[in-house]
C-alpha positions in Angstrom: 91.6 -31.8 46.4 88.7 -33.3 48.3 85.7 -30.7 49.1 83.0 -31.0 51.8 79.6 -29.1 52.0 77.6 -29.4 55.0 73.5 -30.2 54.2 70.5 -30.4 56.1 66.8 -32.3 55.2 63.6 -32.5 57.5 60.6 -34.3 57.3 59.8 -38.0 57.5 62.6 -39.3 56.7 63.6 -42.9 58.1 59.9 -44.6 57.8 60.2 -43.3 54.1 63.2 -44.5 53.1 64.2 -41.0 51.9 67.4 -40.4 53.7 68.4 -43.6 52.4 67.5 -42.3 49.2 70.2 -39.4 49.6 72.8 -41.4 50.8 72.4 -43.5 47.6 72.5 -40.3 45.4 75.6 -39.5 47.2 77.4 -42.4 46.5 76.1 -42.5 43.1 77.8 -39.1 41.9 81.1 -40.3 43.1 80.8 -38.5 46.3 80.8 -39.8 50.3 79.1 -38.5 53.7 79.2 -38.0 56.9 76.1 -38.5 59.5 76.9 -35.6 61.7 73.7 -35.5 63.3 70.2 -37.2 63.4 67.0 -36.0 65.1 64.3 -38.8 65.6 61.0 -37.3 65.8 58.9 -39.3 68.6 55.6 -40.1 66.9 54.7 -40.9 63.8 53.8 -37.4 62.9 56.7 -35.9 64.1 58.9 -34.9 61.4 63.0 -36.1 61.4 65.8 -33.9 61.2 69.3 -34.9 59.6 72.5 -32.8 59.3 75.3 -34.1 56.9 78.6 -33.6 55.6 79.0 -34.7 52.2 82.0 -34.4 49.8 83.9 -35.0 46.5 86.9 -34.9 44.7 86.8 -31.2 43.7 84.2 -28.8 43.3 83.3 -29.3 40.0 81.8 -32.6 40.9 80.2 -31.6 44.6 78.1 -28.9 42.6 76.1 -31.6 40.6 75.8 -33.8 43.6 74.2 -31.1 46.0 71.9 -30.5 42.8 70.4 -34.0 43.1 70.1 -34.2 46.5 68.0 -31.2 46.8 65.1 -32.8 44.7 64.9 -35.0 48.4 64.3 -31.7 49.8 68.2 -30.8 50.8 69.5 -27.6 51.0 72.8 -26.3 52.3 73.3 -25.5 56.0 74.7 -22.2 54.4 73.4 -20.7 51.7 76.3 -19.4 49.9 76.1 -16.4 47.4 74.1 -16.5 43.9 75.9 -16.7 41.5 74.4 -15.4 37.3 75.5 -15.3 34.0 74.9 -14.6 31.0 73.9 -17.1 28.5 76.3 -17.4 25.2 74.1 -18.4 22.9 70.6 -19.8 21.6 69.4 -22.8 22.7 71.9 -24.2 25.8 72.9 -23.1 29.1 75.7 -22.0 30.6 78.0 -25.5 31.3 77.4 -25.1 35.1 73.8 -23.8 35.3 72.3 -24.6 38.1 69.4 -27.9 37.2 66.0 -27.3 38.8 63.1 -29.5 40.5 60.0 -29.7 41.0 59.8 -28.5 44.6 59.4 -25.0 44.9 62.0 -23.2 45.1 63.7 -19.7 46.5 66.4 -17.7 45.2 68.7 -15.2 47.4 68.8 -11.8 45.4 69.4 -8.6 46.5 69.3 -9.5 49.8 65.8 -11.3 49.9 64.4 -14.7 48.9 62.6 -14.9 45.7 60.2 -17.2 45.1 60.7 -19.2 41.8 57.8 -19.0 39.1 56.7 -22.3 37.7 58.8 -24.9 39.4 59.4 -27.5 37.1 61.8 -30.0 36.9 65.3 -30.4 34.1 64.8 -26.4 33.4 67.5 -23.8 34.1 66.1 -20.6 36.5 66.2 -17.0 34.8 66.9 -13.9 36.2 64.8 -11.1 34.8 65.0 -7.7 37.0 63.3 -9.0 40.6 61.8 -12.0 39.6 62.8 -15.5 38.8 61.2 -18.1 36.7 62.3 -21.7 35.2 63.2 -21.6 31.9 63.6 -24.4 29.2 67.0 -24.8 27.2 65.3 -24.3 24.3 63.6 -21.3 24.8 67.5 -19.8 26.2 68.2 -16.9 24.2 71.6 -15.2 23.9 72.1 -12.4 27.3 69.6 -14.1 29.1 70.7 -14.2 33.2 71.1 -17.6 34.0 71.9 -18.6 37.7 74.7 -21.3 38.1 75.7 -23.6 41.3 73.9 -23.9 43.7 74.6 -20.9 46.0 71.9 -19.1 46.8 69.3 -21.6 46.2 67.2 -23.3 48.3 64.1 -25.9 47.7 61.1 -25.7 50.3 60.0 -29.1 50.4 55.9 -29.7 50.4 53.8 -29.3 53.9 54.6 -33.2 55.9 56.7 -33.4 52.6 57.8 -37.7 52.8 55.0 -38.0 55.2 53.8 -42.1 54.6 49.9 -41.5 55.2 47.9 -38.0 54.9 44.2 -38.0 55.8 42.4 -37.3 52.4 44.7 -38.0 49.4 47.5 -40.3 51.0 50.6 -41.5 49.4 49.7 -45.3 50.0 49.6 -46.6 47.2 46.5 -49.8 46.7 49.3 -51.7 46.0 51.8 -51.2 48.6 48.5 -50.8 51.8 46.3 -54.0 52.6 44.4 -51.1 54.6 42.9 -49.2 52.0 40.6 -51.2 49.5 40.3 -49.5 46.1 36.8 -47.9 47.2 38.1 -46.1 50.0 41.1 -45.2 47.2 38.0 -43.7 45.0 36.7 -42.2 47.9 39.3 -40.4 48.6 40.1 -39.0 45.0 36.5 -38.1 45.0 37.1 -35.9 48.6 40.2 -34.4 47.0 38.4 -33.4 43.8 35.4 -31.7 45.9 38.1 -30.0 48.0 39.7 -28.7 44.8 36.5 -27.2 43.4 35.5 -25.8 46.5 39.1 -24.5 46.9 39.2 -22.4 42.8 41.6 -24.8 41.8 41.6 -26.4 38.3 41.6 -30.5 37.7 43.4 -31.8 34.8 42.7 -35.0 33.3 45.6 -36.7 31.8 43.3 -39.9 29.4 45.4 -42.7 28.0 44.4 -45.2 25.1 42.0 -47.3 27.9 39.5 -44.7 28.6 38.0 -45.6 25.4 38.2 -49.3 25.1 37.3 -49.6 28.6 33.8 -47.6 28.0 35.4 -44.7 30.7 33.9 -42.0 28.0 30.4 -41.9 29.4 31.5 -41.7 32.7 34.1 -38.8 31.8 31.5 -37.0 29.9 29.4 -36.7 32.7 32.0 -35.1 34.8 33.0 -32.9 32.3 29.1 -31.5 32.1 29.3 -31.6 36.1 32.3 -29.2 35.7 34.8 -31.3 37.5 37.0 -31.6 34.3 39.0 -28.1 33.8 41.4 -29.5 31.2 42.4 -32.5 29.3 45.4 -33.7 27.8 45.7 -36.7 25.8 47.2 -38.5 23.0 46.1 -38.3 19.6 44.8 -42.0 19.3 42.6 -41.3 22.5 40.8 -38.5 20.8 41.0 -40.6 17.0 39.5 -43.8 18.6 36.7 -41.5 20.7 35.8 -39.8 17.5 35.6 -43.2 15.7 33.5 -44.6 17.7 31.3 -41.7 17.4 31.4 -41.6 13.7 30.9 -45.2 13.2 28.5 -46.1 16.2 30.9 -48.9 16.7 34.0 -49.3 19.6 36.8 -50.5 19.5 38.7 -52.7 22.1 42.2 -51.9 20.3 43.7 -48.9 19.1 46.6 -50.4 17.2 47.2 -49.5 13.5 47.3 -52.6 12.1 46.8 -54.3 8.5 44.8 -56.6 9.5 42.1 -54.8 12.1 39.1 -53.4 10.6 39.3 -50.3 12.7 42.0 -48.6 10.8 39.5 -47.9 7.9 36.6 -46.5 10.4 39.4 -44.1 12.4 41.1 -43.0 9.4 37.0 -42.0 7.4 36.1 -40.4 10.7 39.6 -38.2 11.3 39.0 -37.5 7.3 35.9 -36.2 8.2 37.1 -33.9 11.2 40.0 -32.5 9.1 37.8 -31.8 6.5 35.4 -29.7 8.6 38.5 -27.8 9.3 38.9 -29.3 12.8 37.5 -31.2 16.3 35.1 -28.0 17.0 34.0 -27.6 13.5 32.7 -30.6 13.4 31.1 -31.1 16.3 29.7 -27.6 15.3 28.3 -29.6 12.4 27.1 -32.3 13.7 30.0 -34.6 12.0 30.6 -35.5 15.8 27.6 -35.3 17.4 28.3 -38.0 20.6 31.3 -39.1 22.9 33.6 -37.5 25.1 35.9 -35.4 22.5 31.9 -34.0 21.7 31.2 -33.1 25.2 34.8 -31.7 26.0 34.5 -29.1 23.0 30.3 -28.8 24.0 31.5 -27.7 27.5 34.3 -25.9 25.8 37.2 -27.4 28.0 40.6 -26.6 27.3 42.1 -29.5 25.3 45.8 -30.8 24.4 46.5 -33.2 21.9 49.9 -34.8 21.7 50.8 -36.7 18.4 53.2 -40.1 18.2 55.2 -41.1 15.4 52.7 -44.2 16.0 49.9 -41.9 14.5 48.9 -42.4 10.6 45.8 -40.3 11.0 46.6 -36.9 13.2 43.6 -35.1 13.8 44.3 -31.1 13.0 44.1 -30.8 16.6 47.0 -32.6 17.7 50.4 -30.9 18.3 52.5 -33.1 16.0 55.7 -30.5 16.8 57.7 -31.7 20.6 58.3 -28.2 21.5 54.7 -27.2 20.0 53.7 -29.9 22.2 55.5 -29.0 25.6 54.6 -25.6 25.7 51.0 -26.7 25.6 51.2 -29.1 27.9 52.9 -25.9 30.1 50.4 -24.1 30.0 47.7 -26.5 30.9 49.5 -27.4 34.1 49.4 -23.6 35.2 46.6 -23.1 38.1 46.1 -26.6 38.5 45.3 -28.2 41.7 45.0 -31.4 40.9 46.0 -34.3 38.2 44.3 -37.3 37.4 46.1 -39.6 35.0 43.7 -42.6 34.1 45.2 -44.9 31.4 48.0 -43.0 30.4 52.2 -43.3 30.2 53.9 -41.6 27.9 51.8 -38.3 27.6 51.4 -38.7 31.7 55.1 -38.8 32.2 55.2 -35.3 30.7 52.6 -33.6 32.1 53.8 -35.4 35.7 57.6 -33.7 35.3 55.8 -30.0 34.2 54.3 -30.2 37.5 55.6 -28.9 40.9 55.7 -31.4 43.6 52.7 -29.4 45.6 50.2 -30.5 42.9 48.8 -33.8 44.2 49.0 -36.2 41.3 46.6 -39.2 41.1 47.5 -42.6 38.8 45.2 -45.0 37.8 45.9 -48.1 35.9 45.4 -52.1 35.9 49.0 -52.5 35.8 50.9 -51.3 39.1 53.9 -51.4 37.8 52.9 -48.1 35.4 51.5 -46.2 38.2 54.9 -47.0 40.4 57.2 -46.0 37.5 54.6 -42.4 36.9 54.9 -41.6 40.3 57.9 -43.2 42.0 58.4 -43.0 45.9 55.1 -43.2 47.8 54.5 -39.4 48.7 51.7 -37.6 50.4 51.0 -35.7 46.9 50.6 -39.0 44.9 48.2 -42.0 44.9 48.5 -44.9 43.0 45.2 -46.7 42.1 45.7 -50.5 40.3 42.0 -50.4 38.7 40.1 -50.9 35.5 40.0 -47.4 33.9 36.1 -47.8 32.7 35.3 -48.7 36.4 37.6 -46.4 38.4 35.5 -43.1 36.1 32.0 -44.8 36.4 33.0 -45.3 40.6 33.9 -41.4 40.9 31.0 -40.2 39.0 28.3 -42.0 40.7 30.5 -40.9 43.9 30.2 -37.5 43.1 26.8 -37.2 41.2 24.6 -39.8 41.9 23.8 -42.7 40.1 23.7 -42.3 36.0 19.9 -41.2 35.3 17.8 -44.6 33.5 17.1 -42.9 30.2 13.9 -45.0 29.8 12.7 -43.7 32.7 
């Protein structure tokens, strides 16, 4: 028998496509709607208001869909009750837990709303005493409180959450806006990272494979010593090629494995020599890697992750070569972060990206456009896409930030 639920969103939500974007999801899960009512707002910073009825075939299949429309910022014109239980065994959740975002998020229990602790997306949320938390399915232990549905759970959508254009760090994108050249783009990352210092809030630097053969190290390093680098995450072959090129006093453009590239030989000597110094900070303790950016980032001792591929034939002792080892690190270098700046980076950036709650403003750069757009998705007031060389885009931001690089003949 056909059920209904009646849902409300606000923000900017027909300039943005967002609305759209629910109705899709609606359809989608198998479900249908009804516009019951929609509130234009008059400017362009007046936010919209929409109130829906949607439905589905039976109850079973309207929970899931009023999950997915909530990561839009939908909630349930009544809350309904909360409903927990306990989880029968290691490792999964209860079959209809209830599937969280990355928006934050507030639970009715005992009569109040609870804030939810680490908002993160594709977790479960945990009930322990008066609190609530997001909890992975791996880490799900046997009696664990568990909330399923969706009664008596609400997402708070971001401040101007859908908003097209935010003074400071926007969410138009240099590929999607012929009004903002890519120096005003590193303008406004360098405002945003100021405002984040100034503010106590960490930045985290998410560095793929081009940071090193587009010469970004230098540029990096001198950021790092400035103290606007507060953590870094990166792949194994980032840190392998870095440490290489440190080693050998030669760069490489490629950081393939590959029969025929001489490079393969140099990384594989120079991680030999790390792992026999018993690891990255021993041996730049040593003097085995005396320059680069790895050697500054453990010099300025800046938290670092380092996430291992089945690609890698030469892991530094560093590198988290376990998933889970992996994700939990990655976890807790999100925590406390105020900002993310993913230069160069997919795979690892796609993970960091889904630990981090929507609020976090999340900056991509990358030549290709088409990465950046699949990191960050909808144009958002907490994300900016920048299509720019990685070894440019760093040495922009420095000299933004500190001045132009000292001659050292002079």
């Amino acid at each position: 028998m056909p059920v209904s639920e009646q849902v409300m969103i606000t923000g900017h939500l027909l300039d943005t496509g967002v609305l759209a974007d629910v109705l899709d999801d609606v359809y989608d899960y198998g479900g249908w709607y009804v516009v019951d009512a929609v509130h234009a707002g008059r400017t362009h910073d007046d936010e919209s208001h929409a109130l829906l009825t949607v439905s589905a075939e039976s109850e079973a299949a309207l929970v899931p869909l009023l999950m997915r429309i909530q990561r839009h910022g939908v909630n349930t014109v009544q809350p309904g009750e909360l409903v927990v239980r306990e989880a029968d065994c290691d490792g999964a959740f209860p079959a209809d837990f209830y599937a969280t975002t990355n928006l934050e998020t507030v639970v009715h229990l005992d009569g109040g709303w609870v804030p939810v602790e680490r908002p993160e997306s594709g977790c479960a949320l945990l009930v322990s005493g008066e609190r609530v938390r997001t909890v992975p399915v791996e880490a799900v232990r046997t009696g664990m409180r568990i909330v399923c549905g969706v009664g008596g759970v609400r997402v708070v959508p971001p401040l101007a959450a859908h908003r097209p254009s935010e003074a400071g760090l926007g969410a138009l994108s240099s590929t999607a806006s012929g009004e903002h050249s890519q120096p005003d783009l590193v303008r406004q990352v360098a405002q945003r990272l100021r405002e984040c210092k100034t503010d106590g809030h960490r930045v985290l630097w998410v560095l793929g494979p081009a940071v090193v053969s587009a010469d970004a190290g230098p540029a990096l390093a001198r950021l790092v010593r400035a103290g606007f680098v507060d953590g870094v995450v990166a792949g194994n072959a980032v840190a392998a090629a870095d440490i290489e090129a440190a080693v050998s006093g030669v760069r490489t453009t490629s950081l393939a494995l590959s029969a025929t590239d001489p490079a393969p030989e140099r990384r594989v000597r120079a991680v030999n020599a790390v792992r026999r110094a018993g690891g990255l900070t021993e041996a730049v303790r040593e003097g085995i890697v005396a320059a680069g950016l790895m050697h500054t980032v453990v010099e300025a001792a800046v938290p670092l992750v380092l996430v291992g591929s089945v690609r890698d034939k030469s892991a530094l002792p560093d590198t988290h070569t376990d998933l889970l080892a992996a994700l939990e690190a990655m976890r807790a270098a999100v925590r406390g972060v105020g900002l993310a700046i993913v230069v160069a980076s997919a795979d690892t950036a796609g993970a960091v990206v889904g630990l981090l709650p929507e609020s976090v403003p999340v900056v991509a750069v990358d030549l290709d456009a088409r990465v950046t757009a699949d990191l960050l998705g909808r144009p958002r007031p907490s994300r900016l896409q920048v299509t720019a060389d990685a070894g440019l885009f760093c040495a922009t931001l420095a000299q933004l930030l500190l001045g132009p690089e000292p001659d050292p003949s002079a």
